[in-house]
ZABA-623379 format. One record per atom (N, C-alpha, C): x, y, z. Coordinates in steps of 0.2 Angstrom, whole numbers, plus 2048, in hexadecimal, padded with zeros to 3 digits. Example, Ala and Ser with C-alpha at 12.3 -4.5 7.8 and 13.67 -1.06 7.14 Angstrom:
BEGIN
8427E4827;83E7EA827;8427F0827;8407F5823;8447FB824;840800827;
REM end
This chain:
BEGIN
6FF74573A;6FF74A735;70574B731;70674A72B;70A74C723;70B755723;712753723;71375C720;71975C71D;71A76071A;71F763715;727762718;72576271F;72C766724;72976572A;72E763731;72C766737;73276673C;73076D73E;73676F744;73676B74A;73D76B74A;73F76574E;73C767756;73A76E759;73577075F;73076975D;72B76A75A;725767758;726762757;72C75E755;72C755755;72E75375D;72F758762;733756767;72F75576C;72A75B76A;72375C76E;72075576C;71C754766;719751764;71D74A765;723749766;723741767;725740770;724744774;728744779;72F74577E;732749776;73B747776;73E74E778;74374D77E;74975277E;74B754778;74C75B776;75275D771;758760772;75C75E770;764761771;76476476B;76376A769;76376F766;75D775764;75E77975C;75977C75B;75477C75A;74F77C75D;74877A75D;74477E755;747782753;74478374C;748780746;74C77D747;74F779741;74877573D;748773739;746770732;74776B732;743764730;74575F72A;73E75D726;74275A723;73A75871E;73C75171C;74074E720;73F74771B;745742721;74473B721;749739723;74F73471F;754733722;75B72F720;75D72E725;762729722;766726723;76D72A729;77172772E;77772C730;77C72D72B;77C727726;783728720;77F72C719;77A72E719;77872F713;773737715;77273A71A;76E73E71D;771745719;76E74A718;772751716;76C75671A;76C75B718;76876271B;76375E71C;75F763721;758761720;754759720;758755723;75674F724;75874C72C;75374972D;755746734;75473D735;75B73C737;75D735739;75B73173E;75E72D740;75E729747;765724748;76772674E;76C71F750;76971B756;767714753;76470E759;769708757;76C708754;772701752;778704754;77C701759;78470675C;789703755;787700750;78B6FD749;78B705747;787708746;78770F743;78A713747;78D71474E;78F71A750;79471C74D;79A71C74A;79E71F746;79C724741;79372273D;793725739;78F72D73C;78F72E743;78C733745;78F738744;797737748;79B73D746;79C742740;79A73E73B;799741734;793741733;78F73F735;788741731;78574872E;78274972A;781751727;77775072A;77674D72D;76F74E72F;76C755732;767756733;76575E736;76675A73E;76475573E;761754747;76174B746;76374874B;76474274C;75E741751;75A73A750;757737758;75E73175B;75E734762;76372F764;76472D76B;76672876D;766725774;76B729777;76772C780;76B730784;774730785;775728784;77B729785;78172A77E;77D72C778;782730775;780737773;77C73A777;77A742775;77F744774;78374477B;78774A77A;78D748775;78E743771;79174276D;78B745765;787746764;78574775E;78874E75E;789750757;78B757754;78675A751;781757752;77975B74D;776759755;76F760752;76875E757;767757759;76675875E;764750761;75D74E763;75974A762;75474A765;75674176A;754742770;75773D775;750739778;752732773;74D72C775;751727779;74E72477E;75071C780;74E71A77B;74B719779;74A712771;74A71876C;74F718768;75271E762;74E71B75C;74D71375C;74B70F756;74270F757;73F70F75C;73870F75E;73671675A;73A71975E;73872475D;739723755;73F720751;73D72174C;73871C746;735717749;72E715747;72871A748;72971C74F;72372374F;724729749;72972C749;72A731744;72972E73E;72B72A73D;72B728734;724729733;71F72A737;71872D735;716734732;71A736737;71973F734;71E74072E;72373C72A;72473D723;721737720;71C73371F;71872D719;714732715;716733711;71373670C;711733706;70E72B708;70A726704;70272A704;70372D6FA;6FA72E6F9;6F57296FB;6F172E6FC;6E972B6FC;6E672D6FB;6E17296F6;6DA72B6F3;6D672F6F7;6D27326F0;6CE7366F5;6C77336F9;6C57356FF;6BF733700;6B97306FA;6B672B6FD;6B17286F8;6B37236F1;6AD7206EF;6AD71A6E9;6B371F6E2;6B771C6E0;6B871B6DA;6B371B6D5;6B171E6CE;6AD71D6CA;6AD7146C7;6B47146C7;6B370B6C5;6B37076C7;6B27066D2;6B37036D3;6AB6FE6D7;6AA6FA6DB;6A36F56D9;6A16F66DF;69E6F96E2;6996F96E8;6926F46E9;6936EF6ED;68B6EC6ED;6866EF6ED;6806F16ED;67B6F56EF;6796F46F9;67B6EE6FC;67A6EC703;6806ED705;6856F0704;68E6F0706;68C6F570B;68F6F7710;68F6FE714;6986FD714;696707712;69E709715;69E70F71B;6A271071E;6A2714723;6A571A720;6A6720724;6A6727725;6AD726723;6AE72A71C;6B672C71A;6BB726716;6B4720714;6BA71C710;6BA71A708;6C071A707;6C1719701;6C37146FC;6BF7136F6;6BF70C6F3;6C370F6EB;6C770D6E9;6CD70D6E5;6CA70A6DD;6CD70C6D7;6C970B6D1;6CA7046D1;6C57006CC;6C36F96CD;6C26F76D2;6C46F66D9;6C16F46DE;6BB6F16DF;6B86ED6E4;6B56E86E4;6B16E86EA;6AB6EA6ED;6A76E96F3;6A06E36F3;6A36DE6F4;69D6DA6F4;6976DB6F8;6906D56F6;68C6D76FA;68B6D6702;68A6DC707;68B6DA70D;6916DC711;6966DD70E;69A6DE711;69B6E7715;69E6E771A;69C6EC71F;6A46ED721;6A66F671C;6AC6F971E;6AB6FD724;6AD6FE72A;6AF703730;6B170B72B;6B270F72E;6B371572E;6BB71672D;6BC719727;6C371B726;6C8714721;6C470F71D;6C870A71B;6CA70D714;6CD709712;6D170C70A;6D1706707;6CF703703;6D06FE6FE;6D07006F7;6D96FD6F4;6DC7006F1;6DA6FD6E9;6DE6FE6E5;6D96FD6DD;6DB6F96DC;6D46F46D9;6D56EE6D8;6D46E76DD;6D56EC6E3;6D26E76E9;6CB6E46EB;6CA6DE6EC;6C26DA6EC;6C06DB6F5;6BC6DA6F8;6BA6DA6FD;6B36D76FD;6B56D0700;6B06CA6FD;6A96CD701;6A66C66FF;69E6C9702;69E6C770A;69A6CC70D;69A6CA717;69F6CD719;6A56CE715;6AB6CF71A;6AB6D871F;6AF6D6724;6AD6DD72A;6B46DF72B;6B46E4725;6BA6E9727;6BA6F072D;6BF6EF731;6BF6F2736;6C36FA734;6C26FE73A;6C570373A;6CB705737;6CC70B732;6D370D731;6D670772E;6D470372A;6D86FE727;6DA700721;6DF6FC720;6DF6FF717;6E26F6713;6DF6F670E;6E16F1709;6E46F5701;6E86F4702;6EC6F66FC;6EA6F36F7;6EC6F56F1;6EA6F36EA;6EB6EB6E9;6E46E86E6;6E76E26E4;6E56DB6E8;6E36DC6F2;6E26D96F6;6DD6D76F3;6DB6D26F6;6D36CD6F5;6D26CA6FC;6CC6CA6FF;6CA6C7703;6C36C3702;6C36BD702;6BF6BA700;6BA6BB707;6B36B7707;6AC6B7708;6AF6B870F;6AA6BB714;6AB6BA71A;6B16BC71F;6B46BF71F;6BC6C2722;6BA6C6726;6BC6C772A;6B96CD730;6C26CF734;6C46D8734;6CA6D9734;6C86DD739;6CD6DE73F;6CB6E5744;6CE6EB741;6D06F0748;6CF6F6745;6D86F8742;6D96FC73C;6E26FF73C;6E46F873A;6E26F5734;6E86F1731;6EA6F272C;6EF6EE728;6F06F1722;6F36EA71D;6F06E8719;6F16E4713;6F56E670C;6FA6E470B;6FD6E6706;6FB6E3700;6FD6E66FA;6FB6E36F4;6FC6DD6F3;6F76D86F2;6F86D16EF;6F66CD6F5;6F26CD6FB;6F26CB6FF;6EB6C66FE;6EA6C0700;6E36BE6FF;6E46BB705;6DC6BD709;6DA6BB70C;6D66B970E;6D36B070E;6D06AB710;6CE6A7709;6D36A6707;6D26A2701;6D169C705;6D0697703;6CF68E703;6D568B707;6D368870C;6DA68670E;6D967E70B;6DF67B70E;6E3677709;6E067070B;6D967170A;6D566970E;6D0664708;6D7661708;6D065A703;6D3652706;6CD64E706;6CE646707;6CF640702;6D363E703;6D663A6FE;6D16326FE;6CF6326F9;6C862C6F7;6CC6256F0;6CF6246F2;6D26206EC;6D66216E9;6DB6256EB;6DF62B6E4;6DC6306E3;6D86316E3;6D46386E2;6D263D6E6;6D46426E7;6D26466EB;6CB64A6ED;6CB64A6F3;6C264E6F4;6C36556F7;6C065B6F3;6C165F6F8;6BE6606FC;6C0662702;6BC66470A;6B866C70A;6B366C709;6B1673708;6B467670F;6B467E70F;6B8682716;6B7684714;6B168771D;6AC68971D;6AC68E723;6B368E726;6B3693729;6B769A727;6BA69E72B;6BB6A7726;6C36A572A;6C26AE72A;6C96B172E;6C76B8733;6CA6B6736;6C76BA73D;6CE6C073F;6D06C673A;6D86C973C;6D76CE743;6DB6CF748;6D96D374D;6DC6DC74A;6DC6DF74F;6DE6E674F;6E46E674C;6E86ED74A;6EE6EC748;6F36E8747;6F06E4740;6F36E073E;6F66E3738;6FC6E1734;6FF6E172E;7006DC72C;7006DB725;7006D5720;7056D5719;70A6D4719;70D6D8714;70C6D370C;70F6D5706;70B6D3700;70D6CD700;7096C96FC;7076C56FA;7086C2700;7046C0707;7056BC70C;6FD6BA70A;6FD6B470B;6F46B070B;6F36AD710;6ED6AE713;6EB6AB717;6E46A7717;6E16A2718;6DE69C714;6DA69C71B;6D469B71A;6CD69C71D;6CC695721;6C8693725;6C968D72C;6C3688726;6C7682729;6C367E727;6BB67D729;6BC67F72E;6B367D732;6B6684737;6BA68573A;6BA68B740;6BF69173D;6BD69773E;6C269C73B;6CA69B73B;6CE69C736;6D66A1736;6D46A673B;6DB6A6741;6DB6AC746;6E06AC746;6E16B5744;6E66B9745;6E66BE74A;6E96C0751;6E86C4756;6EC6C9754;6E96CC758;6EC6D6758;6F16D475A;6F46DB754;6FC6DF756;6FF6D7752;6FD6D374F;7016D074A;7066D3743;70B6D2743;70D6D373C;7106CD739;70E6CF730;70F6C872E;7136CC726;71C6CB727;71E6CB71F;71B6C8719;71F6CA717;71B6C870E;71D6C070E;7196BE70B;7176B6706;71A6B170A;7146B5711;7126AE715;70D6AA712;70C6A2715;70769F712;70369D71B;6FD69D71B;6FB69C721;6F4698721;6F5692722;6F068E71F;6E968D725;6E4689721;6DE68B726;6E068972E;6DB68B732;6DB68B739;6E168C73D;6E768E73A;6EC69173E;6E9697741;6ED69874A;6EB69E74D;6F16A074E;6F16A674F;6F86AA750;6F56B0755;6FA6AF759;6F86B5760;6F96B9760;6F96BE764;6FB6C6762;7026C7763;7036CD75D;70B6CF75E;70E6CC75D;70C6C6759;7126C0756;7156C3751;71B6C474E;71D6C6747;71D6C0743;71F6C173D;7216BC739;7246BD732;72A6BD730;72F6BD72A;72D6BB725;72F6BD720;72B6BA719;72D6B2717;7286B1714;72A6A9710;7296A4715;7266A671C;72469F71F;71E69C71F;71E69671E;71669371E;71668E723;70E691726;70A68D72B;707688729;70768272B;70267E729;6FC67D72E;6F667B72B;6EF67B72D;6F0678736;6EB67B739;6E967E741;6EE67A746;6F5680745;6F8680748;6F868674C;6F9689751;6F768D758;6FF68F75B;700696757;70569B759;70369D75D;7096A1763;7066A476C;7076AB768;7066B076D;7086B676C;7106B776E;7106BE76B;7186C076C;71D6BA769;71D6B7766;71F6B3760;7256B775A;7296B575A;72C6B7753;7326B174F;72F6B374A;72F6AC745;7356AE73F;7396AF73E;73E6AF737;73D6AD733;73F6B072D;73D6B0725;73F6A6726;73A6A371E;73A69E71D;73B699722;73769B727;73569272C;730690729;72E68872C;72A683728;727681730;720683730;71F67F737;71867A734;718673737;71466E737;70D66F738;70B66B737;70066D739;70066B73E;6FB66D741;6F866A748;6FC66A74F;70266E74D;705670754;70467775A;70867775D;70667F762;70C682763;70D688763;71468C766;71268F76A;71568F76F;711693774;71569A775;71369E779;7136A4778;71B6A677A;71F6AC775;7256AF776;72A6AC774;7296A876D;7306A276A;7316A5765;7396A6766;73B6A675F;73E6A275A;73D6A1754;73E69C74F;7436A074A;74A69E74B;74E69F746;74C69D73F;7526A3739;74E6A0733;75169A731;74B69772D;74B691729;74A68C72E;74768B734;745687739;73F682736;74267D737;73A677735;73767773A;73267873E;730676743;72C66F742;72B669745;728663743;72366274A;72366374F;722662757;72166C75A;71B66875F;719670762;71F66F767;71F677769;72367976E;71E67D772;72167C77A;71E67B77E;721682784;727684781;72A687788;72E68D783;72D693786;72F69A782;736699780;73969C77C;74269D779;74169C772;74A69B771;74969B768;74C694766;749693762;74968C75F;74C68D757;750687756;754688750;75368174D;75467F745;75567A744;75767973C;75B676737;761675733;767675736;76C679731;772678732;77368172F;779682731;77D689734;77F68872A;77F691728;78368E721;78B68F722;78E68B71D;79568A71C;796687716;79D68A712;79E68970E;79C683708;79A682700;79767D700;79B6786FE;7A36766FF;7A66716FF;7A866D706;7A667370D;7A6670714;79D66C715;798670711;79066D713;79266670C;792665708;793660706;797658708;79C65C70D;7A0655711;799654715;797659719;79265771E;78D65671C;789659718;784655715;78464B714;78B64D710;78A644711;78D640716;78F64171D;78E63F723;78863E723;783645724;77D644726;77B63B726;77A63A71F;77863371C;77A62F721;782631726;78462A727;78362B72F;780630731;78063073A;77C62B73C;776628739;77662073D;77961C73D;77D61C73B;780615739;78761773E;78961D73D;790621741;78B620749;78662274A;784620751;784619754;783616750;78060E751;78760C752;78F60D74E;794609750;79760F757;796615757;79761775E;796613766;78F613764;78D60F76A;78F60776C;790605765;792600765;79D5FE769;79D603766;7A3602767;7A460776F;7A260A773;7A060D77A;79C60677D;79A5FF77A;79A5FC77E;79E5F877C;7A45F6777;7A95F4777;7AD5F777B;7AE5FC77F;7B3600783;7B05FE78A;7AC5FF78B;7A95FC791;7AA5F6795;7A85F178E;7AA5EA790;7B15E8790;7B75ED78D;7BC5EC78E;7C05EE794;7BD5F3797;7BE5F879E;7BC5F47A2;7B75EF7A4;7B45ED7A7;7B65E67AA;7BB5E47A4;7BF5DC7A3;7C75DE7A6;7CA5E67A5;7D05E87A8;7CF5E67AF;7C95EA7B2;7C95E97B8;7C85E47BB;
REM end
């Protein structure tokens, strides 16, 4: 629930939290520890930040036991001070919503069914067949192809498209721009000329899932795109047909999947990796950024691959090394059998 203000008794109850302080004090809004004044409430979860406690002008801090007795304002006292404030930042989202029901401009099928309490955004789009759960939002301008099975509490902001067939679970959330089940990337080459592959399967999204803008994900060739619950995926991913991706995998902006490869769960992936088609990660790997991945991986950790940055007159000597490391291997060995055979004739 959204309110104007809440007394820090009621945030402490409502979220399970000891308070070290007034229980009727006020906030309405949150900030930063270096930037907080009356009436706002912080958080310290990075020890980078303790310095700026002591000064804080905050009403009340969320913060880990072992700096209570160091905060100078209200406390409210988390083991994960940064968790506690992902739960709060609910009770200050003060993102509008339409009101209940169609929009005058917007395109209802005559066979669409909507559920109890949802809302369709001006010019929007409801093809025929398609089947919203109770409590969806699709926002203005947004398409929702024909057949597709929108689940519980979802919301598609302004602008999404889901083409034919899409089926999401319950509490996801699509940002602007996002298309889901476009064409994926399938034609056969006949002489020089290309044939396209029709794709003819959809996209199957689990439960709490988020998609951030312009991320797309592209529809299975013959078997669906699978996305599992509790996935998050940043903005302007590209995620090509029959990839599966497991639950609670994250994924950073700007990386692209190539076609049915098979991400495990609990996965987390850094902005701008590039993984191969047809491979597997298995579950709980992390891929720093800008990682090519070429080959599956087969055993959990984190996997890196490029070069570390450094200045661009030290990466330009070593870039053109690179060119010469076979050739630098090949007289190594060579010459490690040169030493051998001279070590061998001393004796």
């Amino acid at each position: 629930m959204v309110k104007s203000s809440w007394r820090l008794g009621d945030l402490a109850q409502s979220l399970g939290l000891e308070l070290v302080g007034n229980p009727n004090l006020e906030v309405h809004s949150l900030a930063t520890l270096g930037s907080a004044g009356s009436g706002q409430l912080s958080f310290l979860a990075n020890p980078m930040y303790r310095r700026q406690l002591d000064s804080t002008a905050a009403t009340a801090v969320i913060i880990n036991p072992q700096f209570a007795s160091d905060c100078p304002v209200a406390a409210l006292v988390a083991d994960n001070p940064y968790l506690m404030y992902a739960k709060v930042s609910h009770f200050f989202d003060r993102r509008p919503r339409p009101d209940c029901g169609v929009h005058p401009s917007a395109y209802v099928a005559t066979d669409a069914v909507l559920g109890a309490g949802c809302r369709i955004g001006p010019m929007a789009v409801i093809e025929s067949g398609a089947v919203l759960a109770d409590n969806v939002e699709v926002g203005a301008g947004a398409v929702v192809g024909a057949n597709c099975s929108i689940g519980a509490n979802t919301t598609l902001h302004a602008n999404v498209t889901f083409y034919h067939g899409v089926k999401t679970g319950d509490r996801c959330t699509f940002h602007s721009g996002v298309v889901v089940g476009a064409d994926g990337f399938g034609f056969a080459n006949d002489q020089g000329q290309w044939q396209k592959i029709a794709q003819v399967g959809a996209v199957s999204i689990g439960n709490d899932v988020e998609v951030g803008a312009n991320t797309t994900i592209d529809r299975g060739a013959i078997q669906d795109t699978i996305i599992g619950n509790g996935v998050i995926l940043d903005n302007q991913i590209q995620i090509a047909h029959n990839v599966e991706i497991g639950e609670c995998t994250a994924i950073a902006g700007c990386t692209g999947i190539a076609g049915s490869t098979k991400i495990g769960k609990y996965c987390t992936i850094a902005g701008a990796v590039g993984i191969a088609g047809h491979l597997e990660i298995t579950d709980r790997v992390h891929l720093t950024m800008r990682s090519a991945i070429t080959k599956s991986i087969t055993e959990p950790g984190s996997y890196s691959s490029g070069t570390a940055m450094s200045t661009t007159s030290l990466w330009r000597k070593n870039a053109a090394r690179f060119r010469q490391l076979d050739e630098m291997a090949r007289k190594i060995s060579r010459l490690e059998k040169l030493l051998k055979s001279q070590q061998t004739s001393d004796q």
